[in-house]
TIKOLZA-761603 format. One record per residue (C-alpha): residue number from 1; residue in three letters; x, y, z. Coordinates in steps of 0.02 Angstrom, whole numbers, plus 50000, padded with zeros to 5 digits. Example, Ala and Ser with C-alpha at 12.3 -4.5 7.8 and 13.67 -1.06 7.14 Angstrom:
BEGIN
{1 'ala' {50615 49775 50390}};
{2 'ser' {50684 49947 50357}};
//
This chain:
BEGIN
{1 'unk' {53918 65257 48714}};
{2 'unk' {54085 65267 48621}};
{3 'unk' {54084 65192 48474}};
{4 'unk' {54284 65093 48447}};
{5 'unk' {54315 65092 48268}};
{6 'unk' {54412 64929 48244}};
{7 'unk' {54580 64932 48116}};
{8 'unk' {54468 64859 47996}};
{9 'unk' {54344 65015 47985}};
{10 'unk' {54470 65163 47998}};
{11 'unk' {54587 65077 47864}};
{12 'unk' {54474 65010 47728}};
{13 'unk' {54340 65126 47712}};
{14 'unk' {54436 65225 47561}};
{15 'unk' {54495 65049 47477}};
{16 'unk' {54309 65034 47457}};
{17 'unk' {54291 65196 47376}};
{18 'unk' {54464 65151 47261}};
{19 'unk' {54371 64977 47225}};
{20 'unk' {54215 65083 47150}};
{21 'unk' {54299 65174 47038}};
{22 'unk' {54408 65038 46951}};
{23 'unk' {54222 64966 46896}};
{24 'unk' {54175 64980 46727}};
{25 'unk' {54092 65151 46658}};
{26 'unk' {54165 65208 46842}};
{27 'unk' {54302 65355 46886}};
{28 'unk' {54348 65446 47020}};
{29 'unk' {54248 65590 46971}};
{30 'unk' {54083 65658 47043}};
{31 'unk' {54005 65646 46877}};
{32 'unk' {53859 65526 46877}};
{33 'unk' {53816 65436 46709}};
{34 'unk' {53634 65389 46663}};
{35 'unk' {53601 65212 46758}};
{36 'unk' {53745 65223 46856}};
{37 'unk' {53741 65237 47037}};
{38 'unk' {53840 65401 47096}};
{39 'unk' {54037 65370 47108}};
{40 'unk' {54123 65450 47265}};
{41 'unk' {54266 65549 47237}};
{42 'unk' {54435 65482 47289}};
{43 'unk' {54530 65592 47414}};
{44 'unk' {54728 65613 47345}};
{45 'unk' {54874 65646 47469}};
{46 'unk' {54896 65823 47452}};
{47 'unk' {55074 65863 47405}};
{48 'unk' {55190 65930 47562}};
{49 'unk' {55289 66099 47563}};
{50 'unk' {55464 66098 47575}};
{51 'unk' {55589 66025 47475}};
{52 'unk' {55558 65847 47435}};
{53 'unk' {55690 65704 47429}};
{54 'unk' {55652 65558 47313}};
{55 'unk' {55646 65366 47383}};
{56 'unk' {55630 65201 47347}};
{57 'unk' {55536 65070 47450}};
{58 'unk' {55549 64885 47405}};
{59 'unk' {55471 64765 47490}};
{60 'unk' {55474 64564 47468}};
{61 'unk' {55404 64431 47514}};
{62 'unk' {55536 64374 47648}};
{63 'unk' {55487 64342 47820}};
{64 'unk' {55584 64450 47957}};
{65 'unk' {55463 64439 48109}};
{66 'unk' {55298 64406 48173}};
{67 'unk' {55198 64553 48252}};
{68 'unk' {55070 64438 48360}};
{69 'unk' {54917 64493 48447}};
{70 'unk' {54950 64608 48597}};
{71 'unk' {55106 64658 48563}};
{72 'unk' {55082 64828 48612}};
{73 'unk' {55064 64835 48810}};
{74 'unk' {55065 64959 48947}};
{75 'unk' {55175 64954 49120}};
{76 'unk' {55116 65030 49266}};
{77 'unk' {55190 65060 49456}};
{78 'unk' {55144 64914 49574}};
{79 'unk' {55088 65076 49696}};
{80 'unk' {54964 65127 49580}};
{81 'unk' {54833 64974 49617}};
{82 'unk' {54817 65071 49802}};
{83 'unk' {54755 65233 49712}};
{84 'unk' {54594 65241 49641}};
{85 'unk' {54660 65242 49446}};
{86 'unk' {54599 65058 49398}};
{87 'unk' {54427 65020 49449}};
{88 'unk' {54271 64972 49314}};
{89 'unk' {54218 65150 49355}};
{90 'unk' {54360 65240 49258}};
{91 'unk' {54281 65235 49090}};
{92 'unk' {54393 65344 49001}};
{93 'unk' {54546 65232 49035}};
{94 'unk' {54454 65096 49003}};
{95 'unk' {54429 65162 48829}};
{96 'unk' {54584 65228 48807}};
{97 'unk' {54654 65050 48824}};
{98 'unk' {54537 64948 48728}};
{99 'unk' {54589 65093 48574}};
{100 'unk' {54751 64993 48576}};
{101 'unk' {54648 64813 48574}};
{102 'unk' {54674 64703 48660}};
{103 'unk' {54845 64682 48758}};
{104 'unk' {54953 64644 48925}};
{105 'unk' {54948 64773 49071}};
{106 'unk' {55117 64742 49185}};
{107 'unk' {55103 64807 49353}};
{108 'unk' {55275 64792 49424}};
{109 'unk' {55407 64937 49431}};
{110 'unk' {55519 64983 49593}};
{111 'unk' {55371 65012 49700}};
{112 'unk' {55343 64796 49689}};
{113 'unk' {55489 64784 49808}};
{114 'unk' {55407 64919 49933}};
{115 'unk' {55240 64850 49921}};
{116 'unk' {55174 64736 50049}};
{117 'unk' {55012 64596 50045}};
{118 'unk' {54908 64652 50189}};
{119 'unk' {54747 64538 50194}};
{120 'unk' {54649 64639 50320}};
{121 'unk' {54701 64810 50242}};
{122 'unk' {54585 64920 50216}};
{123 'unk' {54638 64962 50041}};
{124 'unk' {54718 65129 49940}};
{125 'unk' {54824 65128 50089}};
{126 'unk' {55035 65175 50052}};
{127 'unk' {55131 65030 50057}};
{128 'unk' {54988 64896 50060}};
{129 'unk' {54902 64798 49963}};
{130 'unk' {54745 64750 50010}};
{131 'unk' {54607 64634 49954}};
{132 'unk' {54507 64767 49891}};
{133 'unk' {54632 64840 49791}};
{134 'unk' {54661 64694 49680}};
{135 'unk' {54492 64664 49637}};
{136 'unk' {54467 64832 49580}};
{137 'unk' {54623 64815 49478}};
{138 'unk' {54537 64636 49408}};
{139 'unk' {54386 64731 49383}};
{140 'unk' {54491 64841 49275}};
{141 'unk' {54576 64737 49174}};
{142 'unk' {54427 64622 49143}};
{143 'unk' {54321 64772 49069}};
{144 'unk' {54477 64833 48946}};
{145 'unk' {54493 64660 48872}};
{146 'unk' {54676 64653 48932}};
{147 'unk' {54769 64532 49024}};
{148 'unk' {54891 64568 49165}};
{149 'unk' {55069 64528 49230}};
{150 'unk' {55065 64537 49395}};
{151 'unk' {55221 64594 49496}};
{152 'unk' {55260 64532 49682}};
{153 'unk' {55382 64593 49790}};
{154 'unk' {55539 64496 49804}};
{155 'unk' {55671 64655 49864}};
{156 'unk' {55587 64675 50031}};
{157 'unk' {55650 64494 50104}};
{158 'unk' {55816 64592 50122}};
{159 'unk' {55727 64680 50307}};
{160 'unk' {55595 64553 50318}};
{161 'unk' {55453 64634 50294}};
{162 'unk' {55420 64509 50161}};
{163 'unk' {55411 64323 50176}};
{164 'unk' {55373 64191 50039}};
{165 'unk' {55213 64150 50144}};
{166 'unk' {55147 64339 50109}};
{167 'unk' {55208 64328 49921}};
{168 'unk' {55096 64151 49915}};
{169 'unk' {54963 64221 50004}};
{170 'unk' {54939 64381 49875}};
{171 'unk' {54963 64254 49729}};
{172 'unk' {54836 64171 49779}};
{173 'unk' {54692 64282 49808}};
{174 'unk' {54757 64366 49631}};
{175 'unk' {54731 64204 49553}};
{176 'unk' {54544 64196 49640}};
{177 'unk' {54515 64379 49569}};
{178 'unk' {54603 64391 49382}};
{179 'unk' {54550 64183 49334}};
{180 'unk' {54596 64164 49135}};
{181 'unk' {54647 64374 49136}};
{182 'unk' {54803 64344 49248}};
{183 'unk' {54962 64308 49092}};
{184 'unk' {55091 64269 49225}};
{185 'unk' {55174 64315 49406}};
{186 'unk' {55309 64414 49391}};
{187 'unk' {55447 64414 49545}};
{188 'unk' {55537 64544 49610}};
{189 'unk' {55581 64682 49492}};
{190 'unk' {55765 64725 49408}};
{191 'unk' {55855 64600 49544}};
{192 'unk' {55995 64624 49433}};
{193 'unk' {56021 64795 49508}};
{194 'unk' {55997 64726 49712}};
{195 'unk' {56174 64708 49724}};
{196 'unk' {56199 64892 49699}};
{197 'unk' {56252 65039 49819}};
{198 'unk' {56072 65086 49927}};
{199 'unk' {55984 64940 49865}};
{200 'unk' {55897 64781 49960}};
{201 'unk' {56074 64674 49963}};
{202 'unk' {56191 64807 49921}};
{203 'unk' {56366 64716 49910}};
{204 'unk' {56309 64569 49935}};
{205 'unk' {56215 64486 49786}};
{206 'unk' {56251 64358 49647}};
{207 'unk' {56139 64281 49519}};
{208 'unk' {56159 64114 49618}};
{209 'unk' {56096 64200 49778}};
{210 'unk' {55937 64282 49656}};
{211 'unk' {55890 64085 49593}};
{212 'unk' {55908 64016 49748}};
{213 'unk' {55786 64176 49854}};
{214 'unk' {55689 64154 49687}};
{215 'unk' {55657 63957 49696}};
{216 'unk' {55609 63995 49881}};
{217 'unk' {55467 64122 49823}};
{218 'unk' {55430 63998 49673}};
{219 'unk' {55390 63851 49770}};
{220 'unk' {55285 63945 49920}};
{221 'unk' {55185 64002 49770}};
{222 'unk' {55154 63851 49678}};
{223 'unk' {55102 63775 49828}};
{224 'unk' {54948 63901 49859}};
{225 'unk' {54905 63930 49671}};
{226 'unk' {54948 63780 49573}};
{227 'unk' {55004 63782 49396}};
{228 'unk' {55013 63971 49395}};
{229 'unk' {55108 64037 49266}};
{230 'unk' {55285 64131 49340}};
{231 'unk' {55384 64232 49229}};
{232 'unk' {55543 64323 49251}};
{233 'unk' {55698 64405 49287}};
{234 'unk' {55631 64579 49240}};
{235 'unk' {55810 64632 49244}};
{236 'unk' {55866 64817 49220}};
{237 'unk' {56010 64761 49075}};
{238 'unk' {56139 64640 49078}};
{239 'unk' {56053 64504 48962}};
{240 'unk' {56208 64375 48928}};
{241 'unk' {56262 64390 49122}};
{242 'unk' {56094 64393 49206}};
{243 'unk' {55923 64361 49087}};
{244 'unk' {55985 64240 48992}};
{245 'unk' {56098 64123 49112}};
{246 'unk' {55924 64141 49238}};
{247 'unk' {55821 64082 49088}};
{248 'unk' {55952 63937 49075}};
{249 'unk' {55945 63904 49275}};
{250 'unk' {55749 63904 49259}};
{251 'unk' {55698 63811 49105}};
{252 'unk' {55530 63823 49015}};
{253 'unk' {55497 63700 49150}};
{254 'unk' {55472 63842 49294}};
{255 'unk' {55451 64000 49180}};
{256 'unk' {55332 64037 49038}};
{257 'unk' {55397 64200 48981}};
{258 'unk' {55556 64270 48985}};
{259 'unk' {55579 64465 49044}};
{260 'unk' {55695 64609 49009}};
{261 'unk' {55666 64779 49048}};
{262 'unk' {55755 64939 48907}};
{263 'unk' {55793 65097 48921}};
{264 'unk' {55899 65201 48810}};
{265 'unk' {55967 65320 48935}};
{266 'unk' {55978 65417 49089}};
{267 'unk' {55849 65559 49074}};
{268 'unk' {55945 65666 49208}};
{269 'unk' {56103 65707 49069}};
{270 'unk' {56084 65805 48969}};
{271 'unk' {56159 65710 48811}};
{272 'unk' {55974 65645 48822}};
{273 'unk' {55888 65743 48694}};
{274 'unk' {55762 65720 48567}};
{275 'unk' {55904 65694 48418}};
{276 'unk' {55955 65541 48522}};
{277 'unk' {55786 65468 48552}};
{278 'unk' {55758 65449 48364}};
{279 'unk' {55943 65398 48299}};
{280 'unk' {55949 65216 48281}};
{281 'unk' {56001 65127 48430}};
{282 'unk' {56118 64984 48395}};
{283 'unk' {56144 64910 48559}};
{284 'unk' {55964 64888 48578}};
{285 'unk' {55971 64779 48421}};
{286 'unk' {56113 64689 48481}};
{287 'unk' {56023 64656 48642}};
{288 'unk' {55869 64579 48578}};
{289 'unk' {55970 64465 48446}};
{290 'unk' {56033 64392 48612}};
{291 'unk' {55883 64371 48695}};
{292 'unk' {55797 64307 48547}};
{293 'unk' {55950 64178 48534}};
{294 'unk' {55919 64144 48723}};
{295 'unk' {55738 64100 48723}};
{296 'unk' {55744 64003 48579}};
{297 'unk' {55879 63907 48653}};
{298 'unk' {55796 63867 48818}};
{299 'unk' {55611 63857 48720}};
{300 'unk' {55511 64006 48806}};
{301 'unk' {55450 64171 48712}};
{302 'unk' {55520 64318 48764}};
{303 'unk' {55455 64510 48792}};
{304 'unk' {55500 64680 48824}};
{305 'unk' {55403 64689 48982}};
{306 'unk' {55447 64868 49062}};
{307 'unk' {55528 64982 48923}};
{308 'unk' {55522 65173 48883}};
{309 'unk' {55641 65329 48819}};
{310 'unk' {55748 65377 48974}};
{311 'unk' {55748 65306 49135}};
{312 'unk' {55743 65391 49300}};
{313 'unk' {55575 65441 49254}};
{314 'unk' {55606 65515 49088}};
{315 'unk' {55710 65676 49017}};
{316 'unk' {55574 65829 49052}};
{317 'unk' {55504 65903 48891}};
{318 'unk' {55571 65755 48794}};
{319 'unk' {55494 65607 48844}};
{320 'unk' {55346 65670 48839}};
{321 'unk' {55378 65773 48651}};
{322 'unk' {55337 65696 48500}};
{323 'unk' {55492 65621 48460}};
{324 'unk' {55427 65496 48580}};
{325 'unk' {55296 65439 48469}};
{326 'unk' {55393 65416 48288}};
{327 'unk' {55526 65329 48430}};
{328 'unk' {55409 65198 48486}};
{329 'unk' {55367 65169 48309}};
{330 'unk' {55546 65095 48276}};
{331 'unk' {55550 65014 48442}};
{332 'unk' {55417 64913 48414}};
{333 'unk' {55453 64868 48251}};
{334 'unk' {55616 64824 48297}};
{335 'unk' {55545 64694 48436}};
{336 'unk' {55450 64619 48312}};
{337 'unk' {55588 64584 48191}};
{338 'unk' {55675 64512 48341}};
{339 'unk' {55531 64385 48358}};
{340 'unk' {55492 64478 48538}};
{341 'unk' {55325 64443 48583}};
{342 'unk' {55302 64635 48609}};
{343 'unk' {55351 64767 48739}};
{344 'unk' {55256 64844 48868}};
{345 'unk' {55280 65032 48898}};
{346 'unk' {55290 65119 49070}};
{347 'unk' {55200 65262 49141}};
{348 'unk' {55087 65336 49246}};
{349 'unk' {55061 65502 49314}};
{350 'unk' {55042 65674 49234}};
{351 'unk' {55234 65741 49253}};
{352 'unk' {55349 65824 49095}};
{353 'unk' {55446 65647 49093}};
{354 'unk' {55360 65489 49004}};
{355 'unk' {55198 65427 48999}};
{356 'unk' {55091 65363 48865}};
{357 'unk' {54913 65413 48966}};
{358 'unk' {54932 65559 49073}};
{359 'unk' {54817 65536 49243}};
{360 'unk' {54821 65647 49382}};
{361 'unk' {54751 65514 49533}};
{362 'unk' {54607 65446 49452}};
{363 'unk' {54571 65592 49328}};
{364 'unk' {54624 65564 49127}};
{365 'unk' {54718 65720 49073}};
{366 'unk' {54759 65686 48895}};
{367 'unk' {54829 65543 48770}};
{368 'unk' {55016 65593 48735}};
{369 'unk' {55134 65573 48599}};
{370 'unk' {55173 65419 48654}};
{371 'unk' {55014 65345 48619}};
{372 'unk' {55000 65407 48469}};
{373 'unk' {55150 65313 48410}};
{374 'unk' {55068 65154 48497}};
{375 'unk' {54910 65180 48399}};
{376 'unk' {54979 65187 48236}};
{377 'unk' {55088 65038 48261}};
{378 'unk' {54940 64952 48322}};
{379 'unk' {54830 64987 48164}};
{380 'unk' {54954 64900 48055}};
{381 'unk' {54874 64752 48134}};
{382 'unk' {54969 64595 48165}};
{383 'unk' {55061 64462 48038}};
{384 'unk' {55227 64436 47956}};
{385 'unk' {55343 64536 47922}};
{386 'unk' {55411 64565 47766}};
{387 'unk' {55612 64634 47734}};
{388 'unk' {55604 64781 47654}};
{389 'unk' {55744 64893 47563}};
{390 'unk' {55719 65110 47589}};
{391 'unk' {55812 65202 47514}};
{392 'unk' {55788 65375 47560}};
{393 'unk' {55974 65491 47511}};
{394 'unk' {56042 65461 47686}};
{395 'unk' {55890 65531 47787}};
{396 'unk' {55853 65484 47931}};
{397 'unk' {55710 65377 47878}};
{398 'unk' {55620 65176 47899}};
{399 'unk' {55513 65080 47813}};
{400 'unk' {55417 64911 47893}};
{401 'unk' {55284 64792 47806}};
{402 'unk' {55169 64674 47882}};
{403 'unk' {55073 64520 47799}};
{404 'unk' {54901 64519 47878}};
{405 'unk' {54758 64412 47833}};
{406 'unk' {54675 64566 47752}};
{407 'unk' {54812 64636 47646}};
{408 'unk' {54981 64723 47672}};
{409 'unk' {55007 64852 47784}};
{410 'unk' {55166 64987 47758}};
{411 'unk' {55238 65102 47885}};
{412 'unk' {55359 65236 47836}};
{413 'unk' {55415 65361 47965}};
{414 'unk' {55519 65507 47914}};
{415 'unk' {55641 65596 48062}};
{416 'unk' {55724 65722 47953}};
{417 'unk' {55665 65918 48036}};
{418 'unk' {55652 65978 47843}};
{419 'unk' {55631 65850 47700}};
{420 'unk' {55489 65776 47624}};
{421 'unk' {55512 65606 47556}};
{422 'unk' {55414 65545 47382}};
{423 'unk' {55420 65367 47386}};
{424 'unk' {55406 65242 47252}};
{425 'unk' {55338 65082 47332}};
{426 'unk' {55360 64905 47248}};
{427 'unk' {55292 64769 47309}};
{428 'unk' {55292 64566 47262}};
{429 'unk' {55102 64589 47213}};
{430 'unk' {54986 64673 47098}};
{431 'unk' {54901 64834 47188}};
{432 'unk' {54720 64836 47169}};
{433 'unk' {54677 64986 47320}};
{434 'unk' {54803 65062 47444}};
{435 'unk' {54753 65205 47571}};
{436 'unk' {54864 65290 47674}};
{437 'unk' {54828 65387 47854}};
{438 'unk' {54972 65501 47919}};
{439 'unk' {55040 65556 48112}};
{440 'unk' {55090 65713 48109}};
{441 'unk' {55100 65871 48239}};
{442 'unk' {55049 66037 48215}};
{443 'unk' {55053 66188 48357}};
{444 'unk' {54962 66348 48279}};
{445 'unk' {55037 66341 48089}};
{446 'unk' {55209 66298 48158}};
{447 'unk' {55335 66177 48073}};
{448 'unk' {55327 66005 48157}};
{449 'unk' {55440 66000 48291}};
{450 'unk' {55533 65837 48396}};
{451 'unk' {55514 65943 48556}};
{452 'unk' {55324 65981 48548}};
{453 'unk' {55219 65897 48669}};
{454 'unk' {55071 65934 48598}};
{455 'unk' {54982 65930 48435}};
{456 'unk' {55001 65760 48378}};
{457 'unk' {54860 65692 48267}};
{458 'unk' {54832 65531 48169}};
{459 'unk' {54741 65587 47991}};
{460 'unk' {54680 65741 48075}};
{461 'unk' {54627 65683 48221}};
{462 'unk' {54641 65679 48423}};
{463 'unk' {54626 65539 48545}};
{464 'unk' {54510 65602 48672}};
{465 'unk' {54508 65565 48848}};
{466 'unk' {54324 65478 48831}};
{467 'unk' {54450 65376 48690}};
{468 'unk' {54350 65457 48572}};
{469 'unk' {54443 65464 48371}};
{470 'unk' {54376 65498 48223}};
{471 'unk' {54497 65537 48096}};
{472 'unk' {54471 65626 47922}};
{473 'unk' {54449 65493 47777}};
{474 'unk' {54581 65400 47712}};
{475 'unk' {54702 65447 47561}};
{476 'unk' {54690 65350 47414}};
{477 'unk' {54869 65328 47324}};
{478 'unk' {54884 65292 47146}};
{479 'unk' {54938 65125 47075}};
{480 'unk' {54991 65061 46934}};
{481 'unk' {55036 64845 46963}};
{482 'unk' {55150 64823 47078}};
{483 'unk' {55195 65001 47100}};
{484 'unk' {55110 65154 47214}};
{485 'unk' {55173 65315 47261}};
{486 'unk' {55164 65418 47418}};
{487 'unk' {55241 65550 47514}};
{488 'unk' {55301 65522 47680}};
{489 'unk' {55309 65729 47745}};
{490 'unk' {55454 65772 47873}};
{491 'unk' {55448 65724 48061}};
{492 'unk' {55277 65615 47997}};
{493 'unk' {55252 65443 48007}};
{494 'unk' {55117 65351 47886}};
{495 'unk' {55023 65189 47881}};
{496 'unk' {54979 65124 47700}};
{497 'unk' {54855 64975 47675}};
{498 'unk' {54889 64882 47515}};
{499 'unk' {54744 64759 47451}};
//
């Protein structure tokens, strides 16, 4: 059986050795004195090559954002419940999810709108969804841990081959099969975009004529699963025109989450590169102060519920390169200090574009970059935010701290192709341990590159497709008060636990 190391384990197993050797008659030597019990030695962070920038981290003790439990989600095709991908039998996905803890599976994308409830179905059959293909996918979720937002088709009203009676009828037998693992319905996906050229009401659509198809699907609903949780718009973009003036229409009376979907460009131009993906992206801030200003106002939480690098399925051989995972790093983070209650990241499939579990059918081919980047962020464990202040010579460089309720986690991640950063960390309390765990890629002795899509390890170490990880111990920094020091090598990112 797999053994799932929790945060806990992987993170404070090296404080412990720090915490022997501050005892008296103790050091971090291997030398053992008569009467003492043997000391084990400390392991330093070995010292990068390459020229090496000095920073300056400081970090108070003002709140900027709440990182809440399962902020860190996954987003999958509404077509993949009728393949044979989630079932209790697929073990290694299983594990690969409950590696990130506990969080939301969305099941939504375009395919909702071409997906149609077919109660006598026989099941894994294109285009339906049958009985037997939900419970599997309840099965599924049930044995991760997770919980899951469940997407219904909305788009296909526009021909007819769906009816508010069908959407109903599917939300009801969902509700039967997912009980206290179902988080919300979600209707429809990116109705924003309807209106557009080849789409289900293609010049003819308005946000009024959305609320008022919506209400329809609403109502049928509530009437055959009562008091089920709805959620929505799911739009593509336009958050002060569509997302938020829905949110308005709808109240915290008929939704319980409010939906937007992000993605920072078209992965078909080529002006989508890996530079891009990990330059700071100021609309996307701008975007989220807006929709954190819009929930608030209307009193729902909000979340990131289909996100990734490029749309269109990703830019080949860069969404799926390891600038993807320092990029979901800062994405995350960034959600958080917009009080989102997390973002859920799309994929699926085994192509060059994005993905953060590769699958071919039912099959796990490999954990990729982007998961990496989710597991790191998800080891920092959840809390408060604290602002911090990096100063780093004008690299491109970030710096995020989290309270928890076991200490005070750090995470630096460095973007520059050539320097190393030494950082001088202060912090609003005395230091008794810190440890620190690094992502970093490799390819046979290479330099770390954006554009690899392979060789990505956290402290050493692989996510297997069993979600097998063992990484190498733990660094242990040196501290003197308030003060530790690190490095932070190029194109790395590192988590630091302060206790």
């Amino acid at each position: 059986m797999n053994k799932i190391l929790t945060r806990r384990q992987l993170l404070h197993g090296a404080a412990t050795l720090a915490a022997a050797s501050a005892l008296p008659g103790c050091s971090g030597s291997s030398t053992q004195s008569a009467g003492n019990p043997p000391t084990a030695p400390l392991t330093p962070q070995p010292t990068p090559t390459g020229p090496i920038t000095q920073a300056t981290l400081t970090v108070t003790s003002t709140a900027a954002g709440t990182i809440g439990p399962a902020f860190a989600g996954l987003s999958y095709e509404k077509n993949t419940i009728y393949t044979p991908l989630f079932s209790a039998s697929n073990t290694n996905l299983i594990a690969l999810f409950k590696r990130l803890g506990s969080s939301i599976l969305r099941i939504g994308g375009n395919s909702v709108d071409k997906t149609v409830w077919t109660p006598n179905g026989p099941g894994q059959t294109s285009g339906q969804v049958a009985p037997t293909d939900v419970a599997a996918l309840a099965a599924f979720v049930k044995a991760t841990g997770w919980q899951v937002l469940y997407g219904i088709n909305l788009g296909g009203s526009a021909t007819g081959v769906q009816t508010p009676a069908l959407a109903a009828a599917e939300v009801a037998y969902a509700v039967q099969q997912f009980g206290s693992s179902l988080l919300g319905i979600e209707i429809g996906n990116e109705c924003d975009l309807y209106g557009d050229s080849g789409h289900y009401y293609a010049g003819n659509w308005s946000l009024t004529q959305f609320e008022a198809l919506w209400s329809t699907y609403r109502t049928a609903i509530l009437a055959a699963a009562p008091g089920v949780p709805i959620t929505g718009p799911a739009s593509a973009t336009n958050e002060s025109t569509w997302t938020i003036p829905f949110g308005q229409f709808a109240t915290k009376s008929e939704i319980t989450l409010l939906t937007q979907h992000y993605y920072r460009a078209n992965g078909q131009l080529p002006t989508s590169t890996v530079n891009l993906l990990v330059s700071p992206d100021p609309n996307f801030v701008s975007d989220l102060a807006k929709l954190q200003a819009g929930a608030q106002s209307i009193g729902v939480p909000y979340r990131i519920a289909e996100c990734n690098s490029f749309y269109n399925g990703g830019a080949p051989g860069i969404s799926d390169s390891y600038a993807s995972a320092l990029w979901i790093i800062d994405f995350l983070f960034n959600c958080a200090q917009a009080n989102a209650t997390g973002a859920n990241f799309h994929g699926g499939g085994n192509s060059t574009g994005y993905t953060p579990i590769a699958n071919s059918g039912a099959t796990i081919v490999e954990a990729r970059p982007e998961y990496y980047g989710m597991l790191l962020f998800t080891l920092a464990g959840t809390g408060t935010l604290q602002q911090t202040q990096l100063t780093a010579g004008g690299l491109n460089a970030t710096a995020y701290a989290v309270k928890t309720t076991s200490g005070t986690s750090l995470v630096l991640v460095n973007k520059d192709a050539t320097q190393n950063l030494s950082v001088t960390i202060q912090t609003p309390q005395t230091i008794a341990n810190s440890t620190l765990i690094a992502m970093t890629q490799s390819t046979a002795g290479a330099a770390p590159s954006l554009s690899a899509t392979e060789g990505v390890t956290i402290q050493s170490a692989s996510v297997a497709i069993d979600g097998t990880f063992n990484p190498a111990t733990s660094y242990t920094l040196t501290n003197t008060g308030s003060q530790t020091t690190c490095y932070v090598p190029a194109l790395s990112a590192v988590l630091i636990n302060l206790t």
